[in-house]
N, C-alpha and C positions, 0 to 999 in steps of 0.2 A: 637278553635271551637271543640267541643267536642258533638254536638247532630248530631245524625246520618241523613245521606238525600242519598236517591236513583238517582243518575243520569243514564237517560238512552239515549245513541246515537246509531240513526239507521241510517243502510246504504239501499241499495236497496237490498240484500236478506243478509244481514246477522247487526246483534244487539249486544252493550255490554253494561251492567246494571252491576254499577261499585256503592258498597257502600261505602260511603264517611263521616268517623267522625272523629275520632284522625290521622287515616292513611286512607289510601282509597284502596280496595280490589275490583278487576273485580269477582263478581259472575258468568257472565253469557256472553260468548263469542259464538255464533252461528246463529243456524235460529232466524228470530224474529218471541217475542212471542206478545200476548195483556194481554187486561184484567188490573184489579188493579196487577200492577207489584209488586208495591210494599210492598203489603199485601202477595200476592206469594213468597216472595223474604227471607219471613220467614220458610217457608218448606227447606232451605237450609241451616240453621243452624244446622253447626258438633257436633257430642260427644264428650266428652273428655276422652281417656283412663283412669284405674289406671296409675301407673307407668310414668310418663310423667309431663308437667306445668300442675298444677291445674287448667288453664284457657284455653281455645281455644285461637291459636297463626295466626293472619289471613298471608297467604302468597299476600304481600301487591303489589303494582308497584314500592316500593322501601321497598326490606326484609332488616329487620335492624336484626343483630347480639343484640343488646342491647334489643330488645324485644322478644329473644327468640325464633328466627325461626335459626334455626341448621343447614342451609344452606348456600348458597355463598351468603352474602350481596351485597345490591345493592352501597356502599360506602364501602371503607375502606382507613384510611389515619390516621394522626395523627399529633398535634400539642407539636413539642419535645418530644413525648413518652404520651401524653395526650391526651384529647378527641377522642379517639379510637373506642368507640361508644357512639356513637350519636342514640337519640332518639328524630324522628321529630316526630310535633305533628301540624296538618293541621292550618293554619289560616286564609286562604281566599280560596273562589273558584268563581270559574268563570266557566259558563258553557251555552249554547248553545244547540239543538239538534243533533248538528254533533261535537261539541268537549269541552274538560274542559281544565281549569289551573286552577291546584293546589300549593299551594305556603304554605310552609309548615317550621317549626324552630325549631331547638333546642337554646335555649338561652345560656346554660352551655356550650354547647360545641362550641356557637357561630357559628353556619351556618346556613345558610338559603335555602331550597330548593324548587325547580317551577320545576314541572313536567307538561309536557305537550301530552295531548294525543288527536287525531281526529277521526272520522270513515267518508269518504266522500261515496258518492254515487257511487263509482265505486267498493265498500267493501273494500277497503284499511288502516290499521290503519297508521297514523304515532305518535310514542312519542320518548321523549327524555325528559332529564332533565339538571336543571341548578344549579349547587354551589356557592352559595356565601359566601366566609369569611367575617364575619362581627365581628369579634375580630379585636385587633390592633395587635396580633403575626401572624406569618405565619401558616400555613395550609397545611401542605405535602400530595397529593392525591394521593396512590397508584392503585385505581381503583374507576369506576364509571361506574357503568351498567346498563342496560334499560333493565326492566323484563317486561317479558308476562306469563301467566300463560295456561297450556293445561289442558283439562281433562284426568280424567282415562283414558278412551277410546282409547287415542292419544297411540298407544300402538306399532309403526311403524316408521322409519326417513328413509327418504330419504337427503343424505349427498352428497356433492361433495369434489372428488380428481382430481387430473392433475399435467398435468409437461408441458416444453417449448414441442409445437409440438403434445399436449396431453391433452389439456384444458378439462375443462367442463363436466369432466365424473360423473357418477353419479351411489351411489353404496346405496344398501338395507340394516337395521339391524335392529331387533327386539329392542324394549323399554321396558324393563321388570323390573331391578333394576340396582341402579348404573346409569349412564348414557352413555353420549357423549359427547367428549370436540375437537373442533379444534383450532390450534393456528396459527397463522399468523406472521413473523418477518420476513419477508423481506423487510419491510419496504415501499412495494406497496401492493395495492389489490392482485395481485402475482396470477399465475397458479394453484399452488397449494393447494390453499382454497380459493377458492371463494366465498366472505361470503354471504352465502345463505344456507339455509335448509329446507325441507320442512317433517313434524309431522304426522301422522294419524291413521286412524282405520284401523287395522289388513287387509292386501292385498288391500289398496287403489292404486287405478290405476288411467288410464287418464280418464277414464268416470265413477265412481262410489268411493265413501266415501266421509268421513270427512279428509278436508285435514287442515293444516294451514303450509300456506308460507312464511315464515323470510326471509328478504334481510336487510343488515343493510351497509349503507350507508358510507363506509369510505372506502379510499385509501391507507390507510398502516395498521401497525399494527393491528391484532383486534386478538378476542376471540369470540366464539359463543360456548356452551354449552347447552344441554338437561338434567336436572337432575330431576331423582324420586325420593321423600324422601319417609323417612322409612314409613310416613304411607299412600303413597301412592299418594300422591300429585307430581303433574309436574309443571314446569317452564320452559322458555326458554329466556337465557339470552346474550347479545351480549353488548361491548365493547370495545374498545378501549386498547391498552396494552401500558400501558404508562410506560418507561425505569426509570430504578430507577433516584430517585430525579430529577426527568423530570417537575414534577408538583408541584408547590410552589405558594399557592394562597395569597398574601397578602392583607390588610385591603381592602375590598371592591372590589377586583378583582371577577371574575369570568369563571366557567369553563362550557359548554356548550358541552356533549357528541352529537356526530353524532345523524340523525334520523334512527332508528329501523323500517321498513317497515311492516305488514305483514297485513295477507287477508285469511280469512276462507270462504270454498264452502264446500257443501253436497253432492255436485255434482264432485266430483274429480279433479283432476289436469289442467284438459283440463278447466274448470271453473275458479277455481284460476288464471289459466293464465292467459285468458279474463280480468279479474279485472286487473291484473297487466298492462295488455298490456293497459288498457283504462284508467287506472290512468297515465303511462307514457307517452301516450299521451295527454291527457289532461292538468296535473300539469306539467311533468317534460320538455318535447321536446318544443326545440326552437322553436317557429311557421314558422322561415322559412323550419323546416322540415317537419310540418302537411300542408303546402301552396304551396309549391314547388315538381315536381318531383325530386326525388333524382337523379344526372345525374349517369351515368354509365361513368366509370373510366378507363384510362389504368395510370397503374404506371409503372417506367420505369426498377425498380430495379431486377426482376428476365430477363428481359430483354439484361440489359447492366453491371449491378454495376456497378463498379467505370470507368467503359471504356465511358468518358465524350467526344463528338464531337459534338458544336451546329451542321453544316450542318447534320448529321448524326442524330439526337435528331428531327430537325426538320421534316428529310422523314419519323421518327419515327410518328412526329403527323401526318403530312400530310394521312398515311395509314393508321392510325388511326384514322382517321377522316372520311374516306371512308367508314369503318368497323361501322360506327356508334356511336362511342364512347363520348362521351360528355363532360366527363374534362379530361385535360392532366397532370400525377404526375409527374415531376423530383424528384426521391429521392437519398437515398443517392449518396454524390462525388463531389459532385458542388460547395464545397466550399473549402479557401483556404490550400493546401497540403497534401487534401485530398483522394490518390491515395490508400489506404485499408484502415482497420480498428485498425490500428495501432496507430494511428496520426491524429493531427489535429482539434480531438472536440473540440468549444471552438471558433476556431478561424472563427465567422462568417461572411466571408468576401470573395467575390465570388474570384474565382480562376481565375485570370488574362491568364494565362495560356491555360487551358482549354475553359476560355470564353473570347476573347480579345475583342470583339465586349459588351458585357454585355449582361445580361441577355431579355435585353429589346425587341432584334431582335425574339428572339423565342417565348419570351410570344406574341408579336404584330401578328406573323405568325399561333402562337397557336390560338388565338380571332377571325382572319380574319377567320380561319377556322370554324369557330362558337362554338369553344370549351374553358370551362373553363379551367383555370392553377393554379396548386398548386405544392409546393413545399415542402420540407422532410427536418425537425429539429429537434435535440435531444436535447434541450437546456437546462437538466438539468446537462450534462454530461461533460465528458473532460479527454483528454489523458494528461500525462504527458508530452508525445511529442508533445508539443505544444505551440505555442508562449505566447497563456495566463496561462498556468502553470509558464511557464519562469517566466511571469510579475509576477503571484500572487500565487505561489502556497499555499500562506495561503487560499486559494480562497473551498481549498478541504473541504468536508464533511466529517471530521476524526477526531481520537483521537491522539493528538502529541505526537509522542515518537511511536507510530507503524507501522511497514510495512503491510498496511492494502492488502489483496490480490484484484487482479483485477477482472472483470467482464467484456465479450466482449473487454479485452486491454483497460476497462476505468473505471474512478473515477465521483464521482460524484459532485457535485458542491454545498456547502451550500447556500442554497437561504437564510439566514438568517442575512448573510453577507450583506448588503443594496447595496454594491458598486458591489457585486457579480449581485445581483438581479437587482440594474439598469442596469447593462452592457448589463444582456439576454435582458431588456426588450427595451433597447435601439435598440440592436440589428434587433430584430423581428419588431421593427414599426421600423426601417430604411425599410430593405425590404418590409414589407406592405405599407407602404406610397409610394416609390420612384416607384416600381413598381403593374401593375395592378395582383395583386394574389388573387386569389378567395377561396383561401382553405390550411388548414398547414394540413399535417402530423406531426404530434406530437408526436414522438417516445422515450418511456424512456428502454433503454436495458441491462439493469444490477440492480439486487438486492443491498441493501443498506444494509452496514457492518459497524458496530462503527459509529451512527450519533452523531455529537458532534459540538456544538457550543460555544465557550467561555471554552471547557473544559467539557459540562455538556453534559450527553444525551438529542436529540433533534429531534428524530423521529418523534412525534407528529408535532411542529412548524413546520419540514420539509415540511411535507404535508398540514398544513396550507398554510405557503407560496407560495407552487406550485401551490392551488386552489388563491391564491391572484395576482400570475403572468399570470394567464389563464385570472385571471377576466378583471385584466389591460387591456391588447390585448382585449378582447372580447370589453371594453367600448369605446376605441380608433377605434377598426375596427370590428363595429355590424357585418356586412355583410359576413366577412370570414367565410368561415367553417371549425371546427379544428376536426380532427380524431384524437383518445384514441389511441396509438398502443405502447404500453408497452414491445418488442420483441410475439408481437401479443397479446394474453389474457389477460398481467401482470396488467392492469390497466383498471378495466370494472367492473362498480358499478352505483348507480342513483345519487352519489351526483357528480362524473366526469358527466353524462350527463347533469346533469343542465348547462355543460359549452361549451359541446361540439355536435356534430352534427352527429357521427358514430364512431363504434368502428371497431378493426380489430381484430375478434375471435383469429387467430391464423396464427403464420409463413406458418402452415399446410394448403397446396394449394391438396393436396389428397384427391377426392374428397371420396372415400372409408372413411376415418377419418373424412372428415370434416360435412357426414351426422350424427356422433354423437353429433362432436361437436358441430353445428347447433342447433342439437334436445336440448342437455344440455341447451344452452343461451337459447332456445326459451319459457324456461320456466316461465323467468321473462322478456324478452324482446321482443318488436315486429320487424320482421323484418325489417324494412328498418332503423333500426340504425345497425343493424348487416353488413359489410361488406363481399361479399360472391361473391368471383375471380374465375374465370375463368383460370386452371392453363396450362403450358406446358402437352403435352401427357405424360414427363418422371416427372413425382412429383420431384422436389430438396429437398424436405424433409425426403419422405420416398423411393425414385428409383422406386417406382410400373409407370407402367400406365395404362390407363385408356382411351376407345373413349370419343372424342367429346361430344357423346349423353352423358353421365354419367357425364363427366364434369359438363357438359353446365348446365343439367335438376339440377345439384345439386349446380350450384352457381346462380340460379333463386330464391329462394328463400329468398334474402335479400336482399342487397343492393347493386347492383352489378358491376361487374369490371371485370377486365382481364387481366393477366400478362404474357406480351410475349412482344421479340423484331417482328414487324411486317414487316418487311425490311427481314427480313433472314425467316420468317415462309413460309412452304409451300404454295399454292395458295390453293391446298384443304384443308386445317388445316385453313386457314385465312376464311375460306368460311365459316367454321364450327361452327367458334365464330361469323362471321355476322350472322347466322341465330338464333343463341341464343342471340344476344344481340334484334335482330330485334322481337324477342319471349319474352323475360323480357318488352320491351317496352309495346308491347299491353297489357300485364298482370299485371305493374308495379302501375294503380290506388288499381285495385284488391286488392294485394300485401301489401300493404302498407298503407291501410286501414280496410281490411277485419280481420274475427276473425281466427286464428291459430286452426288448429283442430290436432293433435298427432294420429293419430286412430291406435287402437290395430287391431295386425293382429294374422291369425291363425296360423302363423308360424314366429318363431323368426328370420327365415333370411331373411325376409323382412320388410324395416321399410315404414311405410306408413304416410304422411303428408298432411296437406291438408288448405286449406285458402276460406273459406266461403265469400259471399259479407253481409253485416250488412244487408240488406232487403232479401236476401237469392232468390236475382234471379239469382246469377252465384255461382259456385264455381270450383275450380281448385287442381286432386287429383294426387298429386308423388309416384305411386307405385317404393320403391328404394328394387334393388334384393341385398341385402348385398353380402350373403355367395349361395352355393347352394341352393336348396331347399330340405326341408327334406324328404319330402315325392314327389312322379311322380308329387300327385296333390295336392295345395296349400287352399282349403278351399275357403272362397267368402271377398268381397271388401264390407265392412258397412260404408256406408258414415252419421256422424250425420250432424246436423247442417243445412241443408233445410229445406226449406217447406210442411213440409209433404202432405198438401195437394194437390202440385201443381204437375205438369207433369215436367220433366229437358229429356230436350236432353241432351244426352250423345254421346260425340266423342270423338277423340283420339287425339290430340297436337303434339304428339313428343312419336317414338318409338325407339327401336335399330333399326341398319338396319340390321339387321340378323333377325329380329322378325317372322318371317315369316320361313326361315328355318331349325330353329333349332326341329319343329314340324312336325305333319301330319296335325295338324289345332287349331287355336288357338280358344279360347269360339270367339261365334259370334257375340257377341254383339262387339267385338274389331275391326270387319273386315266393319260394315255399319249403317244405321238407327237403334237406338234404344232408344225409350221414355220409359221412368220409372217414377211412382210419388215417390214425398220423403220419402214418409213413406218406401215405399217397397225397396230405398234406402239403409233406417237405420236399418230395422227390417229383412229385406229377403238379399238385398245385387245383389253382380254380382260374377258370376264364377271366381278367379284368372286367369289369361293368365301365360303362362311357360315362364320365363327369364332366361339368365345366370346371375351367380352371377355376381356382381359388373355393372351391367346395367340396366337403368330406365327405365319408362313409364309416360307423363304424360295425363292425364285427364281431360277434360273438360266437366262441367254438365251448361246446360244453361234453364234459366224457360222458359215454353211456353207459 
């Protein structure tokens, strides 16, 4: 196919008009425009320098090295030192109003490539592309990458960094030349890159510019890069990092890179979100989590750890039942010889010991109380102290012949192994079957060092097969709910949620910390997949603490739970979490439906959040006091996202209780009646009230 055709897919505010002959090049990525497109579509043909190819070089959705773009190709691989570049040339398209395939060949070099791209109605792209050896030798892939293209304009990134207990931070740098590269090898989605990036126009915020939002969809290894070329041209490209000689495509095999996310507003951050948040619910969430309230949690592990006593476990629900609580976790310890973290993974076989009765007595005790039960499994993992190491320690994810070092005292387990992979899978529908459990913790807690399988690197398969052991469980038992908890962060992406039902941000129960970390996820995620606990007064992460109210107001916001033994907590401390659980509840359709509003405040030590209802007759504002304040007085409270023209009461939820003394008078509108329309909301605002640091406020605006 060599004659040129304009495809153009529109979403509900934003467009991409993609020309399509030998290759196929996105012109036009934004607001949508009208008119004859495609007679317009000619005003955007480039010059050609001197000095440079004689022809204009298009930067395609797959940049080929062979055609002369001086960039990072979207393939690179080689067939024994041959067909090294490849120049595909389109042969069939398929396309629609919301999406195209393209399916595209080189004969010489013998591949075949299908790239696939969409734009749905919530502004979301997704593409990815497909390789096919269609030679009879093999085909070595050393990469395969999913490109988007940014404009000039895009002149700004927003990046994220983190570590264990430090997730989701999110840091600023100019776009000017050269670019940005992150790399990922730890062999999960991991803490410390989270593969997400968000592009824009110079001081794009959460209410104003051109942003575009990248999330690309895999759980181990990956790459995401930002590159300007010399004449000015940007891309943004994300992949997969596949270990040497990892990828070996023989006659008619094929390879299938992750999908690439992303989503452009005009409207800033707080927009893009909206899209993300309404594509993940739509496409990606399990509908028992858009049909169901999500129950509120106590896990039992900051609790007890390894100190296992059913009668003891049970006053644990029993008080926890009182408090409100809705499902019951056993996590880690329960299984057998399992007295630390030294021993034991692996052997999934309850601990006679600790539970002579079985586990049956607690779950029936836990139900009677009206609460669901889940329980805590690492089952990618495994000590050496341990009976199925004895049995099989070929069973390891390693390279023979090295003393691979440990992570959390554990190894990891090749799922690759079949006999490996039925034994976990056996394992987990024993206990799902024999007993009623309503929910796994799903915990992977150590980084992945030398994967190897047969001798070869195996990173990539690795993480195949762990999305193939998710999906087992998942077709055997619909109805479970599995939580992502990677040592908190390490594994939190959209293609684990297609399988699972909540993630656990982070170890980090502080709630000081975990109002960034919050803020960070909430960028691409909507709350109620987000897990968000309720911790002890004294943090076990970081030693700060922290009242009740600050707690409580900062683990409302997701999906919520709470981690205490309830048997040893004070009667006023147990008081403290029944009234915040008793406060999520009412607020939790809100919550968990409504749009996420970020709002800028006039002073950095306050972060201010806020969650709209979709018809905008309620909404709900967290003024959180970080640090001091900078100045005596703190500027005013802009709430967007109402109905401008309607009237909202406005009252107060949940204050400190020192709110009141720390003043001669706080604004008035905090102490009684006060109606406001939305406009004068968004545009005039409400006076700040004076907090100490590290203590909230919440907000409640209701239409009249």
């Amino acid at each position: 196919m060599t004659q040129k055709e304009i495809i153009v897919l529109t979403g509900t505010n934003s467009q991409v008009i993609i020309d399509v002959g030998e290759c196929a090049e996105i012109l036009h990525w934004g607001k949508p425009v009208s008119g004859d497109i495609t007679s317009f579509c000619s005003s955007l043909l480039r010059p050609v320098p001197y000095g440079r190819l004689d022809n204009d070089v298009a930067m395609t959705l797959a940049p080929e090295l062979g055609r002369g773009v001086f960039s990072s190709p979207c393939l690179e691989g080689h067939r024994n030192g041959a067909d090294w570049a490849p120049v595909f040339v389109i042969t069939e398209v398929e396309s629609n109003a919301h999406s195209v395939t393209l399916t595209s060949e080189d004969a010489l070099a013998g591949l075949r490539m299908i790239t696939e791209l969409s734009l749905d109605k919530q502004d979301v792209i997704k593409t990815r592309h497909s390789l096919i050896n269609i030679k009879s030798t093999p085909y070595q892939v050393n990469r395969l990458a999913n490109t988007l293209p940014l404009p000039v304009r895009a002149a700004e990134l927003m990046t994220y960094y983190g570590r264990w207990v430090h997730e989701f931070q999110t840091v600023r740098q100019p776009l000017q030349q050269g670019g940005y590269q992150q790399e990922n090898r730890r062999g999960r989605t991991s803490h410390e890159h989270y593969p997400a990036l968000v592009a824009g126009t110079r001081h794009f915020d959460e209410m104003q510019g051109d942003v575009y939002g990248f999330h690309f969809a895999w759980s181990g290894n990956h790459r995401l890069r930002v590159d300007v070329k010399a004449d000015g041209r940007r891309y943004m490209q994300a992949e997969v990092i596949y270990l040497p000689g990892e990828i070996s495509l023989q006659q008619g095999e094929e390879l299938t890179t992750p999908w690439l996310y992303a989503s452009y507003s005009n409207q800033g951050l707080n927009s893009m979100s909206h899209q993300f948040h309404s594509h993940v619910r739509e496409s990606i969430l399990d509908k028992q989590i858009i049909n169901t309230a999500r129950p509120i949690h106590l896990n039992t592990w900051e609790g007890i750890y390894f100190e296992h006593d059913p009668d003891y476990i049970m006053e644990m629900a029993t008080q926890s039942a009182q408090m409100g609580v809705e499902r019951f976790i056993i996590d880690d310890g329960w299984f057998k010889g399992r007295n630390g973290d030294k021993a034991a993974l692996g052997d999934w076989f309850l601990d006679a010991d600790k539970y002579p009765n079985g586990l049956a007595p607690i779950i029936d005790h836990v139900r009677e109380l009206g609460m669901e039960f889940g329980l805590w499994f690492e089952p990618e993992m495994i000590n050496k102290d341990s009976d199925l190491y004895r049995q099989h320690p070929d069973w390891l994810l390693a390279v023979e012949g090295y003393d691979q070092p440990t992570g959390r005292n554990q190894y990891v387990i090749n799922l690759q192994n079949d006999d490996a992979f039925n034994y976990l899978y056996e394992r987990l529908d024993h206990f799902l079957t024999q007993y009623a459990i309503d929910y796994i913790k799903w915990d992977m807690n150590r980084e992945v060092v030398q994967p190897a399988h047969n001798g070869h690197a195996a990173g990539h398969q690795q993480v195949v097969r762990y999305y193939q052991l998710v999906d087992k469980i998942r077709t055997a038992h619909p109805k479970v709910d599995i939580e992502s908890c990677a040592a908190g962060g390490g594994r939190i992406d959209f293609e684990v949620l297609k399988r699972t039902h909540r993630f656990w941000p982070s170890d980090n129960n502080d709630a000081l910390e975990r109002q960034r970390i919050q803020r960070g996820m909430s960028y691409f995620f909507p709350p109620e997949v987000m897990g968000s606990h309720i911790g002890s007064s004294h943090c076990h992460s970081t030693r700060r603490r922290h009242s009740i109210e600050f707690r409580g107001l900062t683990a409302i916001f997701g999906h919520m739970g709470i981690e205490l033994d309830p048997v040893k907590e004070l009667q006023e401390e147990k008081q403290g979490f029944e009234h915040y659980i008793k406060l999520h509840k009412t607020l939790r359709p809100l919550l968990h439906t409504g749009r996420t509003w970020r709002i800028p405040s006039d002073d950095e030590a306050h972060q201010i959040h806020a969650v709209v209802a979709n018809d905008h007759s309620e909404a709900i504002v967290l003024l959180a006091q970080l640090a001091m304040p900078t100045n005596s007085l703190s500027g005013h409270l802009r709430i967007p996202g109402l109905d401008r023209s309607a009237i909202y009461q406005v009252s107060i939820l949940d204050k400190p209780a020192n709110y009141n003394e720390i003043v001669n008078y706080q604004p008035f509108w905090t102490e009684g009646d006060c109606q406001l329309s939305g406009e004068w909301c968004e545009d005039v605002g409400l006076t700040m009230p004076i907090l100490d640091a590290e203590s909230a406020m919440l907000i409640k605006l209701k239409k009249l």
